[in-house]
N, C-alpha and C positions, 0 to 999 in steps of 0.2 A: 616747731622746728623752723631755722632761715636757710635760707638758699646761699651756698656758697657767690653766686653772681648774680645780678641787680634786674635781671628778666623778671619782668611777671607772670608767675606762671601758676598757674588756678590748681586749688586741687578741691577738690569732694570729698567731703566724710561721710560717711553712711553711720547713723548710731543707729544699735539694738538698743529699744529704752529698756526691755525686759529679756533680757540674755537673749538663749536660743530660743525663746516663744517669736521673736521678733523675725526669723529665720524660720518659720514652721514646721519642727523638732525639737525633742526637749520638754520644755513646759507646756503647762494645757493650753492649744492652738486659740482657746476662746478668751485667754485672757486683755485685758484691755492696753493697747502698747500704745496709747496715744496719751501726750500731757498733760496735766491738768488747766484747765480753762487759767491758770494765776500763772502759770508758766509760757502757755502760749501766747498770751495778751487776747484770746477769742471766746467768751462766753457764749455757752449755748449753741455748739457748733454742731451742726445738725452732719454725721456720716452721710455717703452716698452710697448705693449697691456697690459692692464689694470689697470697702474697709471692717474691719473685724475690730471694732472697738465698742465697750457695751451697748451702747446704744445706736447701735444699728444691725442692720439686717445682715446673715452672710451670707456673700454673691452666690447665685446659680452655678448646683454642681457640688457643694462644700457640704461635709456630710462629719460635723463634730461627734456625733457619736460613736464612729466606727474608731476602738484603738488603733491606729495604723501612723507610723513614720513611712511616709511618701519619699522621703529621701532616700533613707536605706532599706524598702522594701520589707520591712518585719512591724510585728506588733509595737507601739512607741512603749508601751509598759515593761517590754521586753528588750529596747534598743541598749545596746552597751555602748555604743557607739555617740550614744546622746548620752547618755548616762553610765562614765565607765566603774561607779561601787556596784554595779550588776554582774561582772566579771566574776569575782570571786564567789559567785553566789551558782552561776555555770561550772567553774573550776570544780568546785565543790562535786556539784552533781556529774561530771565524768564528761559534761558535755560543751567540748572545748577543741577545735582545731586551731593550733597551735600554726602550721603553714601560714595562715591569714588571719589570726588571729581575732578570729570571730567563734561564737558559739558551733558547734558542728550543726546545731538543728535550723543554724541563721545562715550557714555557708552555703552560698548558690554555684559555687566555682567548684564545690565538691560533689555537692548531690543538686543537679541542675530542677530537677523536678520537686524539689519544694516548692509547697503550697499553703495558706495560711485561711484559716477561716473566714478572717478578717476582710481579704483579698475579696473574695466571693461576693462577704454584705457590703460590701464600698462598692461592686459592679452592681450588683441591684440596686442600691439606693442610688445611685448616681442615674441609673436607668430612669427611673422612677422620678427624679428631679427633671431630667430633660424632657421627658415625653409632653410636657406643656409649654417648652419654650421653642422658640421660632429656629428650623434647621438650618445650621449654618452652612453655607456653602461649602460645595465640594471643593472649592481652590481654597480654604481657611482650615489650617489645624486645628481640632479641637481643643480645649481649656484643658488641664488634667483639674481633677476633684480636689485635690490638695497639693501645695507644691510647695518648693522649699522656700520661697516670696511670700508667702500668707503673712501678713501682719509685719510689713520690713517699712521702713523709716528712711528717706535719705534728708540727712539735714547738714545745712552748710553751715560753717563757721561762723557767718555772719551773712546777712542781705548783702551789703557791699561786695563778699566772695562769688557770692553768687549771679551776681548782676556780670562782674566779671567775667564768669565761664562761656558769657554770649549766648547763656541762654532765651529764648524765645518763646511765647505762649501765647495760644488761640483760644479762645472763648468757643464751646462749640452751640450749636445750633438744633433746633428740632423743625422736622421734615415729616413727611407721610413715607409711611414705608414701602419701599418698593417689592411687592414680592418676587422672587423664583420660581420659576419651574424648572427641570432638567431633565434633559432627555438625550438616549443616541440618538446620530443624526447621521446622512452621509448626502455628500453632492452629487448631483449630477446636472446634465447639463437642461438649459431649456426643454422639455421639448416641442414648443411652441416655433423655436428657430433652431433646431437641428432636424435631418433628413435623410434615412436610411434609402443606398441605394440599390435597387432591386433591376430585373430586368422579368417582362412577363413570358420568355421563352427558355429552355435552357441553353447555356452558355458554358463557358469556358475560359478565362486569360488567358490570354496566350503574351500580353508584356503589358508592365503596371507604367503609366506615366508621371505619376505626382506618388509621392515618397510621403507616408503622416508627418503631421506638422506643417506641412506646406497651406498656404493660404491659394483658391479656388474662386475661379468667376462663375457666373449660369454661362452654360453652353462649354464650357472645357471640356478638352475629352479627358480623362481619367487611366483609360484603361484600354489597350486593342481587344476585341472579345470577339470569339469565334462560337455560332449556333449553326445547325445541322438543320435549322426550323428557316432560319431570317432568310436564307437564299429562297424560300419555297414563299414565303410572306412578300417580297421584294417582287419576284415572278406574277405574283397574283395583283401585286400592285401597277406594274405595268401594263397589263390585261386588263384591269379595271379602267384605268388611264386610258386606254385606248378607244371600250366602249364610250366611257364615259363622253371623250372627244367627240364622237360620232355623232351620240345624241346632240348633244349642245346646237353639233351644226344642223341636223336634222330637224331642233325644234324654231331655230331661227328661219329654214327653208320652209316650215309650216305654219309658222307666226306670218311670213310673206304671204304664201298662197292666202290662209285666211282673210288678210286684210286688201287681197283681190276678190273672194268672194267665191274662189277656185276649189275650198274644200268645205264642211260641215263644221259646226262647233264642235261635236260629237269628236270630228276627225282628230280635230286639234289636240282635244283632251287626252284619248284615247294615248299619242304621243308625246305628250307633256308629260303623262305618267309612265311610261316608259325610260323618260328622260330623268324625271327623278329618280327611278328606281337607282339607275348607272351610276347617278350622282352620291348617290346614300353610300351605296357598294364601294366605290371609290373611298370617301372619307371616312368609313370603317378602316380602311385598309391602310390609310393613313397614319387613322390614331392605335392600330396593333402594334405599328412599326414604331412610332412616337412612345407608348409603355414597351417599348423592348428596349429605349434607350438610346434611339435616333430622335435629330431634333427636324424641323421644317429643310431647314437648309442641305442634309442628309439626303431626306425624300426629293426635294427638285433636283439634286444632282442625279438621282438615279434615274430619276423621269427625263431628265434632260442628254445623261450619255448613254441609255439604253442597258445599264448593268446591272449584272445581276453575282452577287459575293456571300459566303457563308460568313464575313468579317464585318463588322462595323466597331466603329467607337463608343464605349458607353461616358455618355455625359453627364456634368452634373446639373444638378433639375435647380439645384439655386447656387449662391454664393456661402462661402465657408472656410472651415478649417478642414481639412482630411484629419481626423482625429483615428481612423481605423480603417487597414485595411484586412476584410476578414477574409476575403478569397482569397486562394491561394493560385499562385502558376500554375495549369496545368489542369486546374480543378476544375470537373464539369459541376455545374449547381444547376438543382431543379430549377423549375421558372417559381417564384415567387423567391426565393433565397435571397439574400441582404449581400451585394461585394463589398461595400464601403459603407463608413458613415460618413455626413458631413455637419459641420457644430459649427455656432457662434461662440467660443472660447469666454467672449464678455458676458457672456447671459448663462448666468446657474443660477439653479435652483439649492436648497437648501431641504429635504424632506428627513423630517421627527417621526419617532413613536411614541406617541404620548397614550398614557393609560386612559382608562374611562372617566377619570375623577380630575388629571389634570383637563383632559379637550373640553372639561364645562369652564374652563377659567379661558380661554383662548379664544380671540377674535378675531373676524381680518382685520389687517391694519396694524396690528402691533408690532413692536419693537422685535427682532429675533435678534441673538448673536450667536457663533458659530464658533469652536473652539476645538482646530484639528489637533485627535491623537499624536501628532508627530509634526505640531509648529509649540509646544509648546501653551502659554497662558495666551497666546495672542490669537486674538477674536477677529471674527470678520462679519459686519452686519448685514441683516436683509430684514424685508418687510413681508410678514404672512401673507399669502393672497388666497390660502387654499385651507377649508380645514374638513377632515372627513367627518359625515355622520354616519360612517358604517366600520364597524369593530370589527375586525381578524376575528374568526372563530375558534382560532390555535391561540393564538396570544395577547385576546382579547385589549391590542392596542388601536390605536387609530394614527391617520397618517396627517402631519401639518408638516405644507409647505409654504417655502417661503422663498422670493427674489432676492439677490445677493444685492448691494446697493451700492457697494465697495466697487468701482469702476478698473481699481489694481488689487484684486485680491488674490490673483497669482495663486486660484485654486483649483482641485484638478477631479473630474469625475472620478467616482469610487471612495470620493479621500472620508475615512470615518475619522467621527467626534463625538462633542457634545451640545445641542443645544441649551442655548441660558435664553429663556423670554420671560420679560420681565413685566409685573403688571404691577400699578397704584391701587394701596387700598385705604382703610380709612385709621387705621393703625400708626401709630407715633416711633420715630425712631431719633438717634442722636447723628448728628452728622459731624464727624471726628477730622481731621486731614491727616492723607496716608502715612504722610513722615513722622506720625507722631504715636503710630501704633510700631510696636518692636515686640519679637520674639524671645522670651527669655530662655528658652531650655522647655519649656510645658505650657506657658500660656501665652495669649498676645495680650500686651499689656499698654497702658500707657501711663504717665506720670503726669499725677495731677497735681497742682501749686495748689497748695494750703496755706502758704502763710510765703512773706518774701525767701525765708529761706529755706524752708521746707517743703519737701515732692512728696507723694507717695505714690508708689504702683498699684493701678489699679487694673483687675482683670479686665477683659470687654470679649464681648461678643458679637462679631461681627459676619456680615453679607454684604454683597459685595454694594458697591455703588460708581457714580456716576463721575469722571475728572478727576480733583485730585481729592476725594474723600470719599470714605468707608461708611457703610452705615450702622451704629449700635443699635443691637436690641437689647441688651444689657449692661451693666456696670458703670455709666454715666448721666449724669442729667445735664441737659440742655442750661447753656448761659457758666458750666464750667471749666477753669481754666486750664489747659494740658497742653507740656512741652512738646512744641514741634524741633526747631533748630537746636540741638545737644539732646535728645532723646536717646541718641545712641551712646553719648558716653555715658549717663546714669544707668542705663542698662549694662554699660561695661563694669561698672562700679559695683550695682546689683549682684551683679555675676561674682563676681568677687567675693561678696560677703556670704553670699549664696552657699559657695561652696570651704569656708572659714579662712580664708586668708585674710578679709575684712582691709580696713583702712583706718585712718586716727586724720584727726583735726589736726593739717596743716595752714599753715601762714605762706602765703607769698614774699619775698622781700621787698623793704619797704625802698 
């Protein structure tokens, strides 16, 4: 076909060499849709995991025994729809809905609960194929077992067409494989640099000063607090104050006499000890008032203007965020009870429940990353520093923690997810680049260059990795070559034939 006007403009043919076996439905899935070595100009051309051509292996997951079209859901030996002299052979037998024009015992739109034998052994043996290969991460869809791509072909009209389409391809590479772990996870904050504020009498608010969220120096008051205890601690501390004064001067008046020679050593002692006792008493009294939530400057003004108040300010013991305030106005709280917390918003933590089998693969030091329920695929790093050797007796996990390292990770106590840590093992993988893996409808695929103008879709198996590349533990080998730039149109194309609307070998104008 020419183009009415003089653009060049590419088009894609996709051939089935072998009808609908090329599409995987129809003919036997196993049969060989690849050309002969005198057609392709490639002798001896060794398949890779996941092409279905005889001589080679079929990818992980593919289960040729089981009769089943994957496409329309029924036995292939029974599909009418791949094969319609089947029809009158149903007609016959009475078993025929005419609405949709499918067998009644094949219509899912009338009796939703069909179920087929076949259905069964293709989840067993598909079970049974995976249970030895490496599990794919929770953000990757699984491969299906058979799918309508099995054995599909995209071949351009010529090298030159193809060159054209701007097409691109990377040579991929082999790497050590990175394992997974995964686990729920939830943040919280340091508690290394966060500080629950207490007071050791009971108390009361009577008006809150800083509002959460607010950023806090040491020494701020937080909170006006009224105790029925602090005026009676205040009283004894100015009684103490007083003796205490007394002795001081008394034991400087007996440090004189002695060093006149006017009293005994005996004397002296006897009032030194005395003097300390007042002194001890005193800064007892100091430090009750200092855990109730006054700080130095508090106590000398009360020593200094003689007063005595059932009110003071409760401060905060360091710098922070007010991230909660748990008293309420009005609320009297025992003595030990929590008013506030105070938090370094920069510094989280990261704490997992990893089973008994992952916490033997975890070290400190490793890599963590953190992927909340509700930001979506995006990750936030930190580094283990903590990992328990004592198991839950209920749920016989263990707990790793880990530092956030992300300096804007704009993450918030409470927030659940998932952790991914990741370890090196001595395991080989293919390292693919992202753009070159595409979802077709059931599997992640990419297309691989056979020949200048021939792709074929190949399954792959993927975890996650590092930048901009994926890592295979199945369906490629290292050193071969796969479309990154136009990967998505051959997948548009694919899609197409997929579903038989297919394409034909056009020409560009010249």
């Amino acid at each position: 076909m020419r183009l009415s006007h003089r653009k060049h403009i590419l088009f894609v043919a996709l051939i089935a060499l072998l009808g609908y076996a090329a599409f995987g439905c129809g003919n036997d899935q196993t049969t060989d849709t690849h050309t002969s070595s005198a057609e392709t100009g490639h002798e001896g051309h060794n398949h890779a995991p996941g092409e279905h051509g005889q001589s080679a292996a079929p990818p992980a997951g593919y289960v040729a025994a089981v009769d089943w079209c994957a496409e329309h859901r029924v036995p292939e030996s029974e599909c009418t729809l791949c094969d319609p002299a089947l029809v009158e052979k149903f007609k016959a037998a009475n078993d025929w809905c005419a609405g949709h024009n499918l067998p009644e015992s094949h219509c899912r739109l009338c009796n939703p609960g069909i179920s087929f034998p076949q259905e069964a052994a293709l989840s067993v043996r598909t079970t049974e194929l995976a249970a030895d290969e490496i599990h794919v991460s929770l953000y990757f869809r699984p491969n299906a077992a058979v799918c309508a791509t099995n054995d599909a072909l995209i071949q351009f009209a010529s090298a030159q067409t193809a060159e054209r389409t701007g097409l691109s391809v990377q040579q991929t590479r082999a790497a050590l494989r990175e394992g997974a772990i995964e686990a729920p996870a939830e943040v919280k904050f340091d508690e290394t640099k966060a500080s629950v504020i207490t007071s050791t009498v009971p108390a009361l608010v009577s008006r809150w000063l800083v509002a959460p969220g607010e950023s806090v120096k040491e020494g701020d008051i937080l909170a006006i607090v009224q105790s029925p205890e602090i005026a009676a601690l205040e009283a004894r501390l100015l009684s103490a104050y007083a003796a205490y004064d007394v002795q001081e001067k008394e034991i400087a008046r007996f440090q004189s006499l002695k060093d006149r020679k006017l009293i005994s050593d005996a004397d002296f002692e006897r009032q030194n000890a005395l003097a300390e006792q007042t002194r001890a008493e005193y800064i007892s009294l100091r430090g009750l008032l200092k855990s109730a939530g006054l700080n130095e400057a508090d106590l000398d003004d009360i020593i200094e203007h003689r007063k005595v108040t059932n009110q003071f300010g409760l401060r905060a013991p360091a710098s922070g965020l007010l991230v909660e305030r748990i008293a309420q106005v009005g609320e009297l709280l025992d003595a030990g009870r929590a008013f506030a917390m105070l938090a370094d918003p920069s510094a989280m933590w990261i704490e997992a429940s990893l089973t008994e089998q992952q916490l033997r693969q975890v070290e400190v030091g490793q890599t963590l990353t953190f992927a909340s329920d509700g930001r979506g695929l995006d990750r936030i790093g930190g580094k283990i520093i903590w990992v328990s050797r004592v198991l839950d007796p209920h749920t016989r996990t263990g707990t790793v923690r880990a530092r956030v390292i992300d300096p804007a990770h704009h993450l918030q106590a409470g927030e659940f997810g998932r952790a991914h840590i990741m370890s090196q093992d001595e395991h080989e993988v293919v390292l693919v680049p992202r753009d070159a893996v595409q979802w077709e409808g059931c599997c992640n695929v990419v297309f691989v260059r056979e020949a200048p103008d021939r792709f074929r879709p190949r399954k792959v198996e993927l975890i996650d990795g590092d930048g901009g590349y994926y890592q295979v533990t199945g369906g490629l080998h290292p050193g071969e070559d796969v479309v990154v730039n136009g990967a998505f149109l051959l997948k548009t194309e694919l899609k197409k034939t997929s579903i038989g609307a297919g394409c034909c070998g056009l020409e560009s104008a010249g």
